[in-house]
C-alpha positions in Angstrom: 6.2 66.9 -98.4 5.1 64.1 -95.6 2.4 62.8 -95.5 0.5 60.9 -92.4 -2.0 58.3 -92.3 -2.8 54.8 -90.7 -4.6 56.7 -87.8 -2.7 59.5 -87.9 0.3 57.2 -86.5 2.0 57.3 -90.2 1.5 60.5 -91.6 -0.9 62.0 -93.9 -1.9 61.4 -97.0 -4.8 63.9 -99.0 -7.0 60.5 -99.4 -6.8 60.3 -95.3 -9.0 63.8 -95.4 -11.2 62.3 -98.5 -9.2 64.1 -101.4 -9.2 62.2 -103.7 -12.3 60.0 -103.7 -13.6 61.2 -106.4 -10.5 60.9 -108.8 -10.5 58.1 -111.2 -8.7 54.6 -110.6 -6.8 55.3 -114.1 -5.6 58.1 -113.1 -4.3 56.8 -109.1 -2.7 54.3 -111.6 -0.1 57.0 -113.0 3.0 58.3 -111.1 2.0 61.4 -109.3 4.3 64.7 -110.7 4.5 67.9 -108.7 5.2 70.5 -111.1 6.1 74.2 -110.4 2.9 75.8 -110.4 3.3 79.8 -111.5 0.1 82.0 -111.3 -1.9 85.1 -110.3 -4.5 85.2 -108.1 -7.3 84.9 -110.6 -9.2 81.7 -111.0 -10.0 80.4 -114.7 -13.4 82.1 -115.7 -16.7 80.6 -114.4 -19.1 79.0 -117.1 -21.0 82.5 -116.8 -20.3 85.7 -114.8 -22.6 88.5 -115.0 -21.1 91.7 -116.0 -20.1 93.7 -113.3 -22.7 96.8 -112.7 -21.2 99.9 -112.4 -21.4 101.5 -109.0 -19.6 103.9 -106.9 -17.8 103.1 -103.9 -19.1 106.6 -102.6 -22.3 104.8 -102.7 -24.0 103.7 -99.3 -23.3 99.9 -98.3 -26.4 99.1 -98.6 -27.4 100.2 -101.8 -24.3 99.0 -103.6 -25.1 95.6 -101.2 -28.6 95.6 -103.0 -27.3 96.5 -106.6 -24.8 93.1 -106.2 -27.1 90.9 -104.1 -27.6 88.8 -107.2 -23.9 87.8 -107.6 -24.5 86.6 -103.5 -26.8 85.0 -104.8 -25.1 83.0 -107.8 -22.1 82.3 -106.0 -23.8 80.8 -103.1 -25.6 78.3 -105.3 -22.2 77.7 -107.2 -20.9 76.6 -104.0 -24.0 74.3 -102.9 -23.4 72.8 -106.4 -19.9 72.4 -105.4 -19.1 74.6 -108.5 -16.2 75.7 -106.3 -14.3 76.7 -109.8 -17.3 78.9 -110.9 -17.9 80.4 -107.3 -14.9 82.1 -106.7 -14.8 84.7 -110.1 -18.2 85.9 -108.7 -17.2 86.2 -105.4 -14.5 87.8 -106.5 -17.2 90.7 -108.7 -18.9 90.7 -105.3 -16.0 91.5 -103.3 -14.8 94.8 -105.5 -18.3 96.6 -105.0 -19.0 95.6 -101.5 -15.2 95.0 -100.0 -16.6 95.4 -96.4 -18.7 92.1 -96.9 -17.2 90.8 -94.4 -18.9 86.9 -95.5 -18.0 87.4 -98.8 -14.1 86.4 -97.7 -15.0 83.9 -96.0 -17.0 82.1 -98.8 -14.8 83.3 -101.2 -11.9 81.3 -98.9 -14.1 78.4 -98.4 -14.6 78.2 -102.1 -10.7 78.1 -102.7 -10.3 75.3 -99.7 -12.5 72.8 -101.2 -10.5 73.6 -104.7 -7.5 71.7 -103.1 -9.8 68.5 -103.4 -9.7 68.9 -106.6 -6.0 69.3 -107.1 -3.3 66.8 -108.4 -0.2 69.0 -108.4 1.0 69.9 -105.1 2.0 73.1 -105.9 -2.0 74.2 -107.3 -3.3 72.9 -104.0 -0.7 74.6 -102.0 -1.6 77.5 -103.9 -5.0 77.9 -103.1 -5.0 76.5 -99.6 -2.7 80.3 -99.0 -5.3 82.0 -100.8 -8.2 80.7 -98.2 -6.1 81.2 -95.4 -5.6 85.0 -97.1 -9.6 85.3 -97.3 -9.9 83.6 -93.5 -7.4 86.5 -92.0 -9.4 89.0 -94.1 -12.9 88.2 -92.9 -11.5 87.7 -89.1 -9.6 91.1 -89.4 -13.6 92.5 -90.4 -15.7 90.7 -88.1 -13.6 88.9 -85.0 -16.3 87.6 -83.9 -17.4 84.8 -85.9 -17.1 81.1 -85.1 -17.2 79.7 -89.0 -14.4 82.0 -89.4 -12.1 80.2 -87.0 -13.1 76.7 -87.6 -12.5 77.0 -91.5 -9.0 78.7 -90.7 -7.7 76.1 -88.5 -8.9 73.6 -91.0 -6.8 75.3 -93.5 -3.5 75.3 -91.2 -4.3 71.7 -90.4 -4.4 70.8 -94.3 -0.8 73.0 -94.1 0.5 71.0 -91.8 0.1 67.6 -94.0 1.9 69.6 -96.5 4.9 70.0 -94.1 8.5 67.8 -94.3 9.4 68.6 -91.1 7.6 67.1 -87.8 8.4 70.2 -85.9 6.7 72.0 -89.0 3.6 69.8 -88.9 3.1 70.1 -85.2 3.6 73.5 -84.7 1.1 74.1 -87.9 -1.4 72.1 -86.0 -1.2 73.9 -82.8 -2.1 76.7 -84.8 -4.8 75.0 -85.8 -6.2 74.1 -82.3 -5.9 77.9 -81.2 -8.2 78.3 -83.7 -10.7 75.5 -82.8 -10.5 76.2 -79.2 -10.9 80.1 -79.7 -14.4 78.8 -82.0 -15.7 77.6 -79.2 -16.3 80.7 -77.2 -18.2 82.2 -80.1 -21.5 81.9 -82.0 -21.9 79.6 -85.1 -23.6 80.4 -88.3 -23.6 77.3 -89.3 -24.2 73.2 -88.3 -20.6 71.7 -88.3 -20.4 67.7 -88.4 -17.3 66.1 -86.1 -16.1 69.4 -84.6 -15.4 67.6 -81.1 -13.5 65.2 -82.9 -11.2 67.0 -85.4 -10.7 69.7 -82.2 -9.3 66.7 -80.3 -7.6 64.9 -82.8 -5.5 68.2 -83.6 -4.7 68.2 -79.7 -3.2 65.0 -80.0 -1.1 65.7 -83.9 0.0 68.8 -82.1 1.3 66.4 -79.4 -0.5 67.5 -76.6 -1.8 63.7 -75.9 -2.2 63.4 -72.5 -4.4 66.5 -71.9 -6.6 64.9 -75.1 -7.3 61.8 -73.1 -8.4 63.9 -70.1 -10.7 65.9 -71.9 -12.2 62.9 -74.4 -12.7 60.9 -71.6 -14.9 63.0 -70.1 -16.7 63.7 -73.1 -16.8 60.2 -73.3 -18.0 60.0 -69.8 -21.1 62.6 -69.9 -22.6 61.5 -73.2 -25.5 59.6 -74.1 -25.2 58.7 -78.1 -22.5 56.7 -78.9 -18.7 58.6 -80.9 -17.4 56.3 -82.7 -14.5 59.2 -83.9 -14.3 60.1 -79.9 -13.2 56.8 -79.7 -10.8 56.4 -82.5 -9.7 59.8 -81.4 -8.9 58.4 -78.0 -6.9 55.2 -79.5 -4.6 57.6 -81.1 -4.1 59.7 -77.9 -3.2 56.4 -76.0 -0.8 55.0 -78.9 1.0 58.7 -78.8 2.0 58.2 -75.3 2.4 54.1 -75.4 -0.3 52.6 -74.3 -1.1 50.2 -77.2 -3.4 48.0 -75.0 -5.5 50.8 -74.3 -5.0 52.3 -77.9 -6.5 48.5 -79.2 -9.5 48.7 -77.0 -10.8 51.6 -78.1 -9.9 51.4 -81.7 -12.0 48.4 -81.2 -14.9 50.5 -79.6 -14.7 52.9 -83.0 -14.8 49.9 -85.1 -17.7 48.3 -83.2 -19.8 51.8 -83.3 -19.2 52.6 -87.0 -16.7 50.2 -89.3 -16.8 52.4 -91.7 -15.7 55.0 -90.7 -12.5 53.8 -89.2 -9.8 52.3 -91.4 -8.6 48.5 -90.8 -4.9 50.1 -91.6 -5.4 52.2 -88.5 -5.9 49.1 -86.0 -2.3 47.6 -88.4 0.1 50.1 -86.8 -1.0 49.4 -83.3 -1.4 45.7 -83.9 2.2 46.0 -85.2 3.4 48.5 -82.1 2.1 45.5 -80.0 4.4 42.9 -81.6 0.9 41.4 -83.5 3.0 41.7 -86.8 0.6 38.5 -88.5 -2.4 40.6 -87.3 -1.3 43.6 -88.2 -0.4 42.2 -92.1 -4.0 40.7 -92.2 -5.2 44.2 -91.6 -3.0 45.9 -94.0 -3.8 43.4 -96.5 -7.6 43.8 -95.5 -7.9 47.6 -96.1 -5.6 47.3 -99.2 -8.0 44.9 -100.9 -10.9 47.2 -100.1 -9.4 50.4 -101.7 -5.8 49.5 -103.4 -5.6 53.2 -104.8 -4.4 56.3 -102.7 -3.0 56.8 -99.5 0.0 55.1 -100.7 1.2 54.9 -97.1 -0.5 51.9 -96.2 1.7 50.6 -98.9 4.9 52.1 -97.1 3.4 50.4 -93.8 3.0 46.9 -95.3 6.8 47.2 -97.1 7.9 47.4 -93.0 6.4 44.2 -92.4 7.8 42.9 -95.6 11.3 44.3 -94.8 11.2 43.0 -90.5 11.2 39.5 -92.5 13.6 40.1 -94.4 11.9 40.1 -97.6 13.7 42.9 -99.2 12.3 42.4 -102.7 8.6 42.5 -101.9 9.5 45.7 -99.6 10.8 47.7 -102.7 8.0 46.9 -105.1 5.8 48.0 -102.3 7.6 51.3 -102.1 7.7 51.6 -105.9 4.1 51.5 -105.8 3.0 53.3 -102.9 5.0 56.3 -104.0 2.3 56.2 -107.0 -0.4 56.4 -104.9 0.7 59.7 -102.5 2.7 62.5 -102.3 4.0 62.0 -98.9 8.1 61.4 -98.9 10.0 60.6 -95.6 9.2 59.1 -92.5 8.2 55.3 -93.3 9.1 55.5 -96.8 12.5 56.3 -95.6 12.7 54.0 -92.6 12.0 51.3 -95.0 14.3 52.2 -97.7 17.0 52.4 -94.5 16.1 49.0 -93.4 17.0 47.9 -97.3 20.1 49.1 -97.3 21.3 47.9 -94.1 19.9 44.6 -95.1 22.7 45.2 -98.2 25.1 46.3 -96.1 24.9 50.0 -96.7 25.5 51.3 -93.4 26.1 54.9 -94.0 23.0 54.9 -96.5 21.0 53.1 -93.6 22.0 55.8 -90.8 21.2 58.6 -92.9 17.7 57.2 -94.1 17.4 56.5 -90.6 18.0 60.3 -89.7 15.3 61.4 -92.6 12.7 58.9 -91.9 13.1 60.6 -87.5 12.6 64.2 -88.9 10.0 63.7 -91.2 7.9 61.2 -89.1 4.5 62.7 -88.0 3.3 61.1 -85.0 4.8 61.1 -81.5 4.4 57.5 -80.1 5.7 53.9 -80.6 7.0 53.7 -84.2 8.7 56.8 -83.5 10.6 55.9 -80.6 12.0 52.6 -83.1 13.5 55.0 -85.7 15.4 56.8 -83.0 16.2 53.5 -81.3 17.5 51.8 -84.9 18.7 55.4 -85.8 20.9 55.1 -82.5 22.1 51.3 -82.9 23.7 52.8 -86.1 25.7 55.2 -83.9 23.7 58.0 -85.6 22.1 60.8 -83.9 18.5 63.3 -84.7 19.8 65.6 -87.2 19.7 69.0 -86.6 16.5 70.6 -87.4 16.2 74.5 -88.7 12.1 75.5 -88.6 10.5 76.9 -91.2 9.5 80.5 -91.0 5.9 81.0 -91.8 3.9 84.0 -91.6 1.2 83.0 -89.5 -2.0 85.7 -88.2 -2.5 85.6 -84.7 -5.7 85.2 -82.9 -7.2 88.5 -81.4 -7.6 88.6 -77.7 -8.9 89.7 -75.8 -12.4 88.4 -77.1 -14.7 91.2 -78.3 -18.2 89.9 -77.2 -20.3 90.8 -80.4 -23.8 92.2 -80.5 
């Protein structure tokens, strides 16, 4: 897996979405393992589960809805605990008596998504990240009409496409994820949802659609009263994906101004860095890095670059050695740097073929892509050729069925 951060412009790692900010320091401290995960769809047992009344399915909906309201009823406050663990069993009780409940999926897939925060093997989290899409499908296949539904299945296929190697992977994962947003939008809401503009918009521009993203956030931008700081930051990333770094500095700026904290100093780094700022872009490195030196091990990647550019080869390796600690995300800068350490030791063919991993697994479309391929072709070396991976994907209905 690849992982993105640093504004989206490196890759992605879980801390980037929050995953892991409730995990201890001891544990960030150990080497992250991805074991093969093996296992059924069942969930280890809540604290407590009711036992399961008996009813017939021949039974009315509504009586067999009233004989199991009380497990709603549980696994709803489970979930407001962010008992996700104890929620899903119950939902799952719920689910056999009343399979039409069409909610029931959807909170039941919910329940599973926030699980993944919870995860530290790879193959757990991708695990039930497929069962919440599986509950998403199933809840949209009973009751189209819902905007929650949409929202919380292109969050899922966003979170998929961080678990990607492949950019092609990644961006075609997160224009399934904008269909989804977008399609939200012409539907009611159940509930409040913080940031929608700006994860809809930040999608547009990780899917690569940039150009139409700075269209549309500018006038958002334009025709709004209280101040976005992520409108903003979203709008930085937009410009750095087609090249404009001056642009992409301003409003990173803006964000930063509006709400430091909730814009990463390591995001301002890469464009500092794309702008030939490489002092300024170290201070900011080395400022976010002293604030949180656990997780998102890609900042670490990002300041082994720097370390590598002058030609301090050693410092760039223990960087990498420690970074990979810290993340699960392999390719793209961790193996542009591990290329610019072996051509620094004369390892040509070892270079060019980093070089060639580091251009296929690098997320974002902009300036730090552009010099891979540019190094990548100094070497004589071309992309590699790239074979998608097939994914089983649901599509969105259409036409929209207006509900009642």
């Amino acid at each position: 897996m690849v992982g993105i951060y640093l504004g989206r412009f490196i890759g992605n790692s879980l801390s980037a979405l929050g995953f892991f900010d409730k995990i201890d320091a001891e544990i960030a401290l150990r080497t992250i393992h991805v074991p093969e995960f093996s296992a059924s769809p069942e969930i280890p047992p809540a604290a407590a589960i009711n036992p399961t009344p008996t009813i017939s399915l021949t039974e009315s909906y509504d009586k067999r809805l009233e004989k199991v309201w009380p497990f709603i009823v549980q696994a709803n406050s489970l979930s407001s605990a962010e008992n996700f663990a104890g929620a899903v069993p119950i939902w799952t009780q719920a689910l056999e008596i009343v399979p039409e409940y069409t909610d029931g999926y959807y909170k039941r897939g919910a329940a599973y998504f926030y699980l993944t925060q919870s995860q530290r093997s790879k193959s757990e989290y991708d695990f039930y990240l497929q069962l919440a899409i599986k509950d998403f499908d199933q809840a949209i296949q009973l009751d189209p009409n819902v905007a929650d539904y949409y929202i919380m299945r292109g969050r899922a296929y966003k979170s998929l496409s961080y678990q990607q190697s492949l950019r092609v992977d990644f961006q075609r994962l997160e224009k399934i994820a904008l269909e989804n947003f977008l399609y939200s939008e012409q539907l009611p809401h159940q509930e409040v949802w913080n940031n929608l503009e700006s994860n809809l918009y930040r999608t547009m521009v990780e899917s690569g659609d940039c150009e139409d993203a700075i269209a549309k956030v500018n006038e958002l931008l334009a025709n709004r009263t209280a101040p976005s700081p992520g409108l903003h930051s979203v709008l930085a990333d937009a410009y750095y994906c087609i090249g404009d770094l001056e642009k992409a500095l301003e409003q990173k700026d803006e964000a930063i101004k509006l709400s430091a904290s909730a814009v990463c100093s390591c995001e301002r780094a890469i464009i500092l860095y794309g702008l030939g700022s490489f002092d300024e872009a170290m201070d900011a490195i080395e400022k976010s890095l002293s604030h949180q030196p656990y997780y998102d091990g890609n900042r670490y990647y990002f300041r082994a670059l720097i370390y590598a550019d002058r030609g301090n080869t050693e410092q760039a390796q223990k960087d990498l050695d420690f970074g990979i600690t810290q993340t699960w995300a392999r390719g793209g800068l961790l193996s542009y740097v591990q290329g610019k350490i072996a051509l620094a030791q004369d390892r040509k063919e070892d270079a060019l073929a980093y070089f060639q991993e580091a251009e296929a697994t690098y997320f974002a479309e902009g300036p730090m892509l552009e010099q891979i391929r540019q190094d990548l072709i100094a070497l004589g070396g071309t992309p590699r050729e790239i074979q998608k991976t097939s994914f089983e994907l649901t599509p969105i209905p259409l036409p929209l069925t207006p509900g009642p």
